[in-house]
C-alpha positions as a Markdown table, in Angstrom:
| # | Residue | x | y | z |
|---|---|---|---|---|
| 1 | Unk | 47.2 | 4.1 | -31.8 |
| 2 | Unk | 50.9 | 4.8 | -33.0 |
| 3 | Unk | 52.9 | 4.8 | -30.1 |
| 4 | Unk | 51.9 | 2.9 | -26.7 |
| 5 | Unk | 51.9 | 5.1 | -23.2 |
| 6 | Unk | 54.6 | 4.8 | -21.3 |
| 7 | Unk | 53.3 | 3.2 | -17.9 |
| 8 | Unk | 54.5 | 2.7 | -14.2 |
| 9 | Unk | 54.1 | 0.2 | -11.7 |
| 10 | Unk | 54.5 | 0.8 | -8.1 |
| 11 | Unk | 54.5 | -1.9 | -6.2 |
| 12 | Unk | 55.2 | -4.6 | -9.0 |
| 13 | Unk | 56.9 | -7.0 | -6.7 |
| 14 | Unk | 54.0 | -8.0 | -5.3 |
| 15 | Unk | 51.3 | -10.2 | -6.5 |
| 16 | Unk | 49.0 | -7.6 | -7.9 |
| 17 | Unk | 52.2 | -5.7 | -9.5 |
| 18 | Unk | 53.0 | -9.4 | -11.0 |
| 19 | Unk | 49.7 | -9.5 | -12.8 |
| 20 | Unk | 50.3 | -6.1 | -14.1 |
| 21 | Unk | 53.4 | -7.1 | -15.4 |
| 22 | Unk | 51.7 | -10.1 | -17.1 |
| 23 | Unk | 48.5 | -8.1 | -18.3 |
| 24 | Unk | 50.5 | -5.4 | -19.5 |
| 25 | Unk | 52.6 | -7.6 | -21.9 |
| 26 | Unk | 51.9 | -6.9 | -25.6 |
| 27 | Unk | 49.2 | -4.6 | -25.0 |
| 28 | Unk | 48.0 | -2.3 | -27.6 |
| 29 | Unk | 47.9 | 0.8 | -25.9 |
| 30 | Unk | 50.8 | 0.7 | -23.3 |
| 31 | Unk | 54.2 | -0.4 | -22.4 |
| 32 | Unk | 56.0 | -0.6 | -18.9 |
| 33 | Unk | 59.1 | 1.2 | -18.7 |
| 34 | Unk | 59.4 | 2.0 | -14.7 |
| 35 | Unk | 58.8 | -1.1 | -12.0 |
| 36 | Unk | 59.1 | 1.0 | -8.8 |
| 37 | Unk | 58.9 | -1.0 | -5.2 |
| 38 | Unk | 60.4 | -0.8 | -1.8 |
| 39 | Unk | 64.1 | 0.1 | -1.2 |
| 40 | Unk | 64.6 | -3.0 | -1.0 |
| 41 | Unk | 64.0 | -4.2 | -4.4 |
| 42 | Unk | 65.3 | -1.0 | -5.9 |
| 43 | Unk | 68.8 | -1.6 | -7.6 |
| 44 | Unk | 67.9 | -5.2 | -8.9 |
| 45 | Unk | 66.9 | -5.9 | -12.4 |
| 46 | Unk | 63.1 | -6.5 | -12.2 |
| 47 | Unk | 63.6 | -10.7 | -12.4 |
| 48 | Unk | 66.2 | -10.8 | -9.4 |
| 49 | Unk | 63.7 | -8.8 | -7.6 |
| 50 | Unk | 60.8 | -11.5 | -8.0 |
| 51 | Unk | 63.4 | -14.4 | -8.1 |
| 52 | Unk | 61.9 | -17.1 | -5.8 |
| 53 | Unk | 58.6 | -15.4 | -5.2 |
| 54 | Unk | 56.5 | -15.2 | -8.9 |
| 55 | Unk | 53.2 | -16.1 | -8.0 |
| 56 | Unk | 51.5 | -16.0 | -11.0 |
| 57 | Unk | 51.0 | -18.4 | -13.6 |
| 58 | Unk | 52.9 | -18.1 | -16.5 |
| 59 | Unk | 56.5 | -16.8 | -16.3 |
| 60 | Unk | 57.9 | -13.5 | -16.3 |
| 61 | Unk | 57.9 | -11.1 | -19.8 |
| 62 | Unk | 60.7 | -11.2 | -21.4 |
| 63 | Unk | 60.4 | -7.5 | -21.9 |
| 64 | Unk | 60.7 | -6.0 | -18.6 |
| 65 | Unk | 62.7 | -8.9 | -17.0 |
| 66 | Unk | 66.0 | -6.3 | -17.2 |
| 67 | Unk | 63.9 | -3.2 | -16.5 |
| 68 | Unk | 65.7 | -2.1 | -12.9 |
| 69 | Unk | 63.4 | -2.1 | -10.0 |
| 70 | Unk | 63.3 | 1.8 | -8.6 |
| 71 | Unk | 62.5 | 3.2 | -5.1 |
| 72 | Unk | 59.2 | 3.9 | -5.1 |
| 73 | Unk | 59.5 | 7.1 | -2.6 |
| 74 | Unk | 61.3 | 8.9 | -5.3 |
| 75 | Unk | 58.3 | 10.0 | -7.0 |
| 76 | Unk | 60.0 | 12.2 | -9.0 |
| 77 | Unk | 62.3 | 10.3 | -10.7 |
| 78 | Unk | 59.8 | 7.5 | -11.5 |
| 79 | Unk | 56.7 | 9.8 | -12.4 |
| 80 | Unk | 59.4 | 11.7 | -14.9 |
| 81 | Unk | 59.6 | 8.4 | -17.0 |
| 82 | Unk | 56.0 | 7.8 | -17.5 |
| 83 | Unk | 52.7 | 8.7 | -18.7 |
| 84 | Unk | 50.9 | 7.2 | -15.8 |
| 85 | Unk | 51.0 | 4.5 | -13.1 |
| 86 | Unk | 49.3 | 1.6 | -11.4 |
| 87 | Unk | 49.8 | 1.4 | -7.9 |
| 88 | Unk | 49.8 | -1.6 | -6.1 |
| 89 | Unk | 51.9 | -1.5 | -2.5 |
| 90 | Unk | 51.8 | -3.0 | 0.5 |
| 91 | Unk | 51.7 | 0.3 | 3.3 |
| 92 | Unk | 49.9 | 1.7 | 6.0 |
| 93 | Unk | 46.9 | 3.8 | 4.5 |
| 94 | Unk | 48.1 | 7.2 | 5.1 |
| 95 | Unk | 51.6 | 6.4 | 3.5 |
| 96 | Unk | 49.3 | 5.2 | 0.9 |
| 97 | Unk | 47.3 | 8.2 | 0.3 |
| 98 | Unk | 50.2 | 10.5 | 0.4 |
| 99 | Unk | 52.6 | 8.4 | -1.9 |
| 100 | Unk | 49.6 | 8.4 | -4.5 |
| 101 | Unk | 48.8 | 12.2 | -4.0 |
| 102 | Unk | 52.6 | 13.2 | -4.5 |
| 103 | Unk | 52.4 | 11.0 | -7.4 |
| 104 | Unk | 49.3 | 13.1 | -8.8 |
| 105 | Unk | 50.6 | 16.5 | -8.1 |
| 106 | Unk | 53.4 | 15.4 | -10.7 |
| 107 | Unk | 50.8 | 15.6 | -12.8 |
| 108 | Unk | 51.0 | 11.7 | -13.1 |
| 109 | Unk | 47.3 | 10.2 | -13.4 |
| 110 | Unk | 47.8 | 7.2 | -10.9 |
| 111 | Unk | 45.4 | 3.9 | -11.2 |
| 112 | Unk | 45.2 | 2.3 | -7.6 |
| 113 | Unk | 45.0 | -0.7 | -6.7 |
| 114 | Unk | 44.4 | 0.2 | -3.1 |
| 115 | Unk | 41.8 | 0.6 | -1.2 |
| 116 | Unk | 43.0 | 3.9 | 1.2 |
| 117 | Unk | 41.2 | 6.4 | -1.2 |
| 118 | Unk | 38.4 | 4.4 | -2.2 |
| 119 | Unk | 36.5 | 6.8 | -0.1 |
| 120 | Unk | 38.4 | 10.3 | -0.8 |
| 121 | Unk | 35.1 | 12.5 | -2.0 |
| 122 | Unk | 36.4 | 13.3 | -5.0 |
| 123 | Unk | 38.4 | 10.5 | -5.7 |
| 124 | Unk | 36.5 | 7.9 | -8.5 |
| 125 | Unk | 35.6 | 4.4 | -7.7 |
| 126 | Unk | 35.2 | 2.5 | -10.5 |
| 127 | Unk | 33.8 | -0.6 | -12.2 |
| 128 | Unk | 34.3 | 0.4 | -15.9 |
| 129 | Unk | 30.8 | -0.9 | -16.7 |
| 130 | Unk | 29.0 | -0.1 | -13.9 |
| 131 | Unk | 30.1 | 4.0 | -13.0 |
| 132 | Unk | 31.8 | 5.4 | -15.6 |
| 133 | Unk | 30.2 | 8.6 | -15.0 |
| 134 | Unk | 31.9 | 8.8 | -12.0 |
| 135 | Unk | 35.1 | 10.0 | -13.9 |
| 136 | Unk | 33.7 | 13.3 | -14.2 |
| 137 | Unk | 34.9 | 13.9 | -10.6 |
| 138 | Unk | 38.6 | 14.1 | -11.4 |
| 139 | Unk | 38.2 | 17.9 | -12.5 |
| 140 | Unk | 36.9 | 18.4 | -8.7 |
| 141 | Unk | 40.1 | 16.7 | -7.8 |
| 142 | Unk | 42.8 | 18.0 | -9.8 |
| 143 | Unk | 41.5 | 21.3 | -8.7 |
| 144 | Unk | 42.4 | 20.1 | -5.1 |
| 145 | Unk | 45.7 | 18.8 | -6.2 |
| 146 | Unk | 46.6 | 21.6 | -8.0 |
| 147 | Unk | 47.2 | 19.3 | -11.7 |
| 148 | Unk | 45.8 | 19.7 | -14.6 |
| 149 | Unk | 46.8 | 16.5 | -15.7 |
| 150 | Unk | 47.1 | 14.0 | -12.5 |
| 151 | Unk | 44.4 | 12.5 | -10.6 |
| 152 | Unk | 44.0 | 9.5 | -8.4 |
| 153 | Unk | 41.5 | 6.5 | -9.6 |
| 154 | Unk | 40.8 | 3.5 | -7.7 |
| 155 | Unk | 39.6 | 0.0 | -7.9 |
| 156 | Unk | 37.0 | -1.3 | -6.1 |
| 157 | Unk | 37.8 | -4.4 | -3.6 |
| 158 | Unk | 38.4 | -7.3 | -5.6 |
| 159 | Unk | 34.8 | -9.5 | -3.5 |
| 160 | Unk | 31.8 | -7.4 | -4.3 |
| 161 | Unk | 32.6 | -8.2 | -8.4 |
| 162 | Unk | 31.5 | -11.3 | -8.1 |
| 163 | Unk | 27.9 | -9.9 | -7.3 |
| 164 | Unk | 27.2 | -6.4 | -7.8 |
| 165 | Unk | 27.4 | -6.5 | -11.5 |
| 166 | Unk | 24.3 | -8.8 | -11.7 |
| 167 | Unk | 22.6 | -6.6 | -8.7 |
| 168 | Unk | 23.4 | -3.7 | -11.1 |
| 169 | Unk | 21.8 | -5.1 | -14.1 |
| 170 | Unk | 18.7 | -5.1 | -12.1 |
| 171 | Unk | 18.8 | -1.9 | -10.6 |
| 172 | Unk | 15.2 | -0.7 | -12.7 |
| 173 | Unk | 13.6 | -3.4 | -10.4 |
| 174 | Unk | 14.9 | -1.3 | -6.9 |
| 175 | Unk | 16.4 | -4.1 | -4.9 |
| 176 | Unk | 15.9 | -3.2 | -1.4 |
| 177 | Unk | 17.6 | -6.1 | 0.5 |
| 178 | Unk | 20.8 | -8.0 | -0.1 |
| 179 | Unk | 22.3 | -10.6 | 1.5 |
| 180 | Unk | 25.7 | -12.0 | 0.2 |
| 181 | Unk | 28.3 | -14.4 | 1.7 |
| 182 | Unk | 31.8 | -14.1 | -0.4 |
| 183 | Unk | 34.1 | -17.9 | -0.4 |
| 184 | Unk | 37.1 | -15.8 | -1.0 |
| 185 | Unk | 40.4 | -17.3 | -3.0 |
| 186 | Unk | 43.8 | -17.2 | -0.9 |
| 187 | Unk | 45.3 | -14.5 | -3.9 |
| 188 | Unk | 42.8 | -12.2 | -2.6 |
| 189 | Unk | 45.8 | -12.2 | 0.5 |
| 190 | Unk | 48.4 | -12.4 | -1.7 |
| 191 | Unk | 49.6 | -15.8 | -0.9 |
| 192 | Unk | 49.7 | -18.9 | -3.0 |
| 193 | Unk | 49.8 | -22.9 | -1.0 |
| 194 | Unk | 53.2 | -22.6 | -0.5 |
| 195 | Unk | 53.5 | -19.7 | 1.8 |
| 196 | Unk | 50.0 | -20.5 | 3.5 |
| 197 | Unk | 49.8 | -23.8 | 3.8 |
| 198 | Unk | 47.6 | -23.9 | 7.2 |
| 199 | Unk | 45.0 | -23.1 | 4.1 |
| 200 | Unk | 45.4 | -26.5 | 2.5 |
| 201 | Unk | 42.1 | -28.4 | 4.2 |
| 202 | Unk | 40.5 | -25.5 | 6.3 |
| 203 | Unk | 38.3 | -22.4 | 5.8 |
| 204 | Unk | 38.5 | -19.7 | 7.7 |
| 205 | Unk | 35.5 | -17.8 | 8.4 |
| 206 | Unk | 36.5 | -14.3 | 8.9 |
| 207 | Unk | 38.8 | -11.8 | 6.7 |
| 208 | Unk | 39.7 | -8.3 | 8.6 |
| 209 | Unk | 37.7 | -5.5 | 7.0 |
| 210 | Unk | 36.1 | -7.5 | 4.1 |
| 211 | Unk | 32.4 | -7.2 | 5.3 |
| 212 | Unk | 32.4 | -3.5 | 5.8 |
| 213 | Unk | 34.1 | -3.2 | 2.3 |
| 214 | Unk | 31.2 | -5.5 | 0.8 |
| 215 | Unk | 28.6 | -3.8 | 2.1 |
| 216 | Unk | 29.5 | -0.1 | 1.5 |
| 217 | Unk | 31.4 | 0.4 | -1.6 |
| 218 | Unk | 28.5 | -0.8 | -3.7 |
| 219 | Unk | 26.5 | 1.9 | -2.6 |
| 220 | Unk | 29.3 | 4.5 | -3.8 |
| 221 | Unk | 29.5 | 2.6 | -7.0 |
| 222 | Unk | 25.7 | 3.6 | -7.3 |
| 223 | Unk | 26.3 | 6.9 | -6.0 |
| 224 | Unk | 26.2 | 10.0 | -8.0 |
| 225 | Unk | 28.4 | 12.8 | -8.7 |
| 226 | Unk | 27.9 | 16.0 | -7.0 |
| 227 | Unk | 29.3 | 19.3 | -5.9 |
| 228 | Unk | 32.9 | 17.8 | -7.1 |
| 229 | Unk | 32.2 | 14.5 | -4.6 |
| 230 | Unk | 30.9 | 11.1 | -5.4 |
| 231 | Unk | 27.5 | 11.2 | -3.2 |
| 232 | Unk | 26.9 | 7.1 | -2.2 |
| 233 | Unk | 23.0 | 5.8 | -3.1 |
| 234 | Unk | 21.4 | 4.7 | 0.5 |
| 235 | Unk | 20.2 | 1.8 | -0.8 |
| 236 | Unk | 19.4 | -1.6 | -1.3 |
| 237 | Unk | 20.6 | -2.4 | 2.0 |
| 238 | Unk | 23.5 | -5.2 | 2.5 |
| 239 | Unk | 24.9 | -7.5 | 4.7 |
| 240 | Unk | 27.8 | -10.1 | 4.3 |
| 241 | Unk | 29.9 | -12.7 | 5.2 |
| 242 | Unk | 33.3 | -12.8 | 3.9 |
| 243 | Unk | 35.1 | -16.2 | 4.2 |
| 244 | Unk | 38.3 | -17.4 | 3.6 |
| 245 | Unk | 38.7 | -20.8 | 1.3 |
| 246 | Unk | 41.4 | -23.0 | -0.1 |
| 247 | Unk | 41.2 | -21.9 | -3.7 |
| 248 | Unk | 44.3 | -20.0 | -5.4 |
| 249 | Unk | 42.0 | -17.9 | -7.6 |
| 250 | Unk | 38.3 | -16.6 | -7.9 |
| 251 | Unk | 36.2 | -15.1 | -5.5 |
| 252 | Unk | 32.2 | -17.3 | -5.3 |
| 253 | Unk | 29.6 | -15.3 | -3.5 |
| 254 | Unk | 26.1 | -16.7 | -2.6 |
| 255 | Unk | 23.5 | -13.8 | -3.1 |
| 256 | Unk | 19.7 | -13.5 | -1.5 |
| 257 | Unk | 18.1 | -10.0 | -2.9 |
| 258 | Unk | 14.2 | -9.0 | -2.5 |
| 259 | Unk | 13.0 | -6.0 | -4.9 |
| 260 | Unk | 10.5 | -3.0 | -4.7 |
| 261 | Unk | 8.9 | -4.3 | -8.1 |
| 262 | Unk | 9.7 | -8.0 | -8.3 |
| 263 | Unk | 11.0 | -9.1 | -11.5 |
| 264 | Unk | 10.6 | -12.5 | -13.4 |
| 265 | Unk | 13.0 | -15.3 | -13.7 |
| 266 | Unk | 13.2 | -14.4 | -17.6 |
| 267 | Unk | 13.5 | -10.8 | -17.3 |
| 268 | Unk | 16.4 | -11.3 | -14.7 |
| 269 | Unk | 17.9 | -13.3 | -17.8 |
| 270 | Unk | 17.4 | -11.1 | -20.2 |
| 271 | Unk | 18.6 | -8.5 | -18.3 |
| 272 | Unk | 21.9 | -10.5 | -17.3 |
| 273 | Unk | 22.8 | -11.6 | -20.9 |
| 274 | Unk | 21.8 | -8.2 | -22.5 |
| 275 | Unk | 23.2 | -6.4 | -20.3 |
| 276 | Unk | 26.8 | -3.9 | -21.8 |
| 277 | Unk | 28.6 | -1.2 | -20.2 |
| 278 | Unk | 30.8 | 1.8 | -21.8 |
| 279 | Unk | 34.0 | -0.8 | -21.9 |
| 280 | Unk | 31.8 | -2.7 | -24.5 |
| 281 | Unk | 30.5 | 0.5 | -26.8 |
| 282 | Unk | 34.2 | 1.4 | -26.8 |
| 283 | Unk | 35.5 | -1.5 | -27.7 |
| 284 | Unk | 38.3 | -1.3 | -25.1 |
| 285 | Unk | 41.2 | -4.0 | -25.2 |
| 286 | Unk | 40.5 | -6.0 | -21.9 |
| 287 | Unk | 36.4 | -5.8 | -22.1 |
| 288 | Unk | 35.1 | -8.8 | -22.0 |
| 289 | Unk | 32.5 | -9.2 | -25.1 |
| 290 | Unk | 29.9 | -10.5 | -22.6 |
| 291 | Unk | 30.0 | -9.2 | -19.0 |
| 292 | Unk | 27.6 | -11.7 | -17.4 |
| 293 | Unk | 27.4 | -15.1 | -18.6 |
| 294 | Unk | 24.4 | -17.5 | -17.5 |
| 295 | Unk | 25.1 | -20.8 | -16.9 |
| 296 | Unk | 22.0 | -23.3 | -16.8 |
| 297 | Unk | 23.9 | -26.2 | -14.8 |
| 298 | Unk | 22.4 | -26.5 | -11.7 |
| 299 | Unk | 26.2 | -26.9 | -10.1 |
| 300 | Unk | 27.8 | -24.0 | -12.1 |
| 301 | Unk | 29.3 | -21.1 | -11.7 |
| 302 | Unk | 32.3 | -23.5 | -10.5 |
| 303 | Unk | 35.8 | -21.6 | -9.2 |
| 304 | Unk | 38.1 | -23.9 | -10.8 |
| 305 | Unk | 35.9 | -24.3 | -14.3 |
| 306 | Unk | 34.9 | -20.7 | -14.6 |
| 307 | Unk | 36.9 | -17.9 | -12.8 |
| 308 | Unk | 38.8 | -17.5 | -16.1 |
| 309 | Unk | 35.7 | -16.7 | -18.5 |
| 310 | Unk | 36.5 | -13.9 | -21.1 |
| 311 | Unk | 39.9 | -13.9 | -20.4 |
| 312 | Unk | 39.2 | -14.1 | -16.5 |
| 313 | Unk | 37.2 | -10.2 | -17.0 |
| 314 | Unk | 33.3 | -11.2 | -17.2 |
| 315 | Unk | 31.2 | -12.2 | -14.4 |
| 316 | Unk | 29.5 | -15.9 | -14.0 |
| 317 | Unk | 26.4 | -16.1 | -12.7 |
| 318 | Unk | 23.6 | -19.2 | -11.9 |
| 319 | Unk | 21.0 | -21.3 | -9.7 |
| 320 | Unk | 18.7 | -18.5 | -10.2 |
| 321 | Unk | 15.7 | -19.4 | -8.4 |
| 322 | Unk | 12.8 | -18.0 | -6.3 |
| 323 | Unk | 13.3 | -18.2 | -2.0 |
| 324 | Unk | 11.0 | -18.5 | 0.5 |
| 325 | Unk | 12.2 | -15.1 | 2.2 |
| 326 | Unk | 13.7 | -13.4 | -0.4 |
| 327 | Unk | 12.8 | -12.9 | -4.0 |
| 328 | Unk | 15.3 | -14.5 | -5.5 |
| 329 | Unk | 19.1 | -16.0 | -4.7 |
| 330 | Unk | 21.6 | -17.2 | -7.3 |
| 331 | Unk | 25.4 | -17.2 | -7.3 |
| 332 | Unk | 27.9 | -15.4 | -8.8 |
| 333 | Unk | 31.7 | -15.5 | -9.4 |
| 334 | Unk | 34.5 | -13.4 | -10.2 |
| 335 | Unk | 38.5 | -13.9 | -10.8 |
| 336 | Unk | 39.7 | -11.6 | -8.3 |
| 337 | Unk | 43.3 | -11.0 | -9.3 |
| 338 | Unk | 42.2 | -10.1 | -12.9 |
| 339 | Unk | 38.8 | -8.3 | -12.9 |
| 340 | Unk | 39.2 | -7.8 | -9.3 |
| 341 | Unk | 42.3 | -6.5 | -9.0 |
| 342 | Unk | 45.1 | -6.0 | -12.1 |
| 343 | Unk | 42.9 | -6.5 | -14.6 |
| 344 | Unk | 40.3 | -4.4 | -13.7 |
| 345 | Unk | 42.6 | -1.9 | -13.3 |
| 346 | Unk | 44.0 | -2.4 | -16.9 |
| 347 | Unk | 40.4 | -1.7 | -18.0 |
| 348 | Unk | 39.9 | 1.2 | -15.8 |
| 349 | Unk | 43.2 | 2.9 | -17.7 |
| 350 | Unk | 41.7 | 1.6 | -21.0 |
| 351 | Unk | 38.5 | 3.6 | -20.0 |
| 352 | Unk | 40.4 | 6.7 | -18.7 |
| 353 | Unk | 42.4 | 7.4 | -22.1 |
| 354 | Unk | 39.6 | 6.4 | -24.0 |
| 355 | Unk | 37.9 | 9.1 | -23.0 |
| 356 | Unk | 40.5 | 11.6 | -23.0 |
| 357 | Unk | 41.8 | 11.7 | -19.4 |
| 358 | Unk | 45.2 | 9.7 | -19.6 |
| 359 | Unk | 47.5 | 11.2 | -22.6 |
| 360 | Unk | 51.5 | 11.1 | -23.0 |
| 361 | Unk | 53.1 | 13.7 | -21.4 |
């Protein structure tokens, strides 16, 4: 690729628009050259605007440090620089959804962060591995938006990675039951130990919304494409408890699931450390090279030791073994601001020009 995409971010101000920043330096295939935020921000050079709140490790690019913060409610003047845009803002759900549909109808493909369209019919939901297929249903949208070039594509929330992709590596063995409990990183609320520190010491056993999230967007993800809507699959059925615990990064779930055609231990391993999506055919930029890694050690996946495996993008799983009500239970882990949030999003762009959807303007 000779010259890079030019690329957006609304909403970089925040932690998820910081990680963007950071992911986005040096990559091959695109280049930020509009940081858009509230009216607030707008008028500052991008590193006055994060001055005193970076929250991600490593320090600011050097590259966009001067790049001057714009309003993000001027869609046109920001969509008119780019060839696309991440999104990534902190608003009510409707302004949401109508900020990221005016950004569309400029015939800017937007990549969201958000979870207010995660369940817009036409609107794709996407782990690049997992549903790929489900791009197809951008045609259906940009026939309701009136582009021929924007669309809307979203990200699903940053928990369910950390178990879903080894449910969906399974999926020929029909899992019927699930039952997960998510121990859920402070990032995931877009706070660090300095501005939470009632965290430090204490777990909090409830996150607003999170368990309704878990148990539902994995059966869109397994949906299917029809009539220009994503159609979710009605099963394995899921429950969960999402909790809230003092780790900066990675989100550990604990996972019970029972099958309509029990597998055994090895084939679940086989299946696990075989198992490649379409990021890894095409070779894409942030795949990781092995999705789900297996550890042996009875006390691993561990947050601290593993969240950042394959660049922070695969999975972890482990203490796979047989229950006495279930079929199996294992754990599984995830970094949630990179392959649950930013950097899942990255790949999802990666995925989306790949195959032919994202282009310059």
């Amino acid at each position: 690729m000779t010259e890079k995409l030019k690329v957006g971010i609304v909403g970089g101000t925040g932690m998820v628009g910081q990680r963007f920043v950071q992911l986005l330096d040096q990559h091959p295939w695109f280049q930020v050259t509009a940081i858009a935020a509230s009216a607030n921000s707008a008028g500052k050079t991008y590193e006055e605007s994060v001055q005193g709140r970076w929250k991600v490790p490593g320090s600011i690019p050097e590259e966009v440090k001067n790049i001057v913060v714009q309003d993000a409610s001027k869609v046109e003047e920001v969509a008119g620089q780019v060839d696309f845009v991440f999104c990534a803002v902190d608003m009510k759900k409707d302004e949401i959804m109508a900020l990221e549909e005016a950004y569309a109808k400029t015939g800017t493909p937007v990549i969201s962060n958000n979870s207010a369209h995660r369940w817009t019919p036409d609107v794709p939901m996407v782990i690049p591995e997992i549903n790929p297929g489900h791009i197809e249903v951008i045609a259906a949208q940009r026939k309701r938006l009136g582009t021929s070039t924007g669309f809307i594509a979203v990200k699903p929330n940053c928990s369910i990675q950390s178990y879903v992709p080894a449910l969906h590596a399974l999926l020929d063995f029909k899992p019927t039951k699930v039952v997960a409990s998510t121990y859920q990183a402070i990032s995931g609320a877009g706070k660090n130990f300095n501005d939470w520190p009632e965290m430090l010491d204490n777990v909090i056993p409830y996150i607003g919304g999170e368990e309704e999230k878990s148990e539902q967007e994995p059966l869109r993800i397994w949906g299917s494409v029809a009539n220009g809507e994503i159609v979710k699959a009605e099963a394995p059925l899921i429950t969960t408890q999402c909790i809230r615990v003092p780790v900066t990064d990675g989100h550990l779930a604990t996972v019970f699931v029972s099958f309509e055609k029990k597998p055994s231990k090895a084939e679940i391993l086989e299946r696990w450390q075989q198992f490649k999506g379409r990021p890894q055919e095409l070779g894409l930029p942030s795949a990781p090279q092995q999705f789900i890694t297996y550890f042996e050690e009875e006390n691993r996946p561990q947050t601290k030791l593993d969240r950042d495996i394959e660049r922070g993008m695969g999975v972890s799983t482990g203490r796979l073994r047989e229950d006495t009500i279930y079929d199996y239970k294992f754990v599984g882990l995830s970094h949630n601001t990179l392959r649950g949030a930013a950097g899942g999003g990255v790949l999802i762009a990666e995925l989306l020009k790949a195959e032919g959807y994202i282009q310059a303007k």
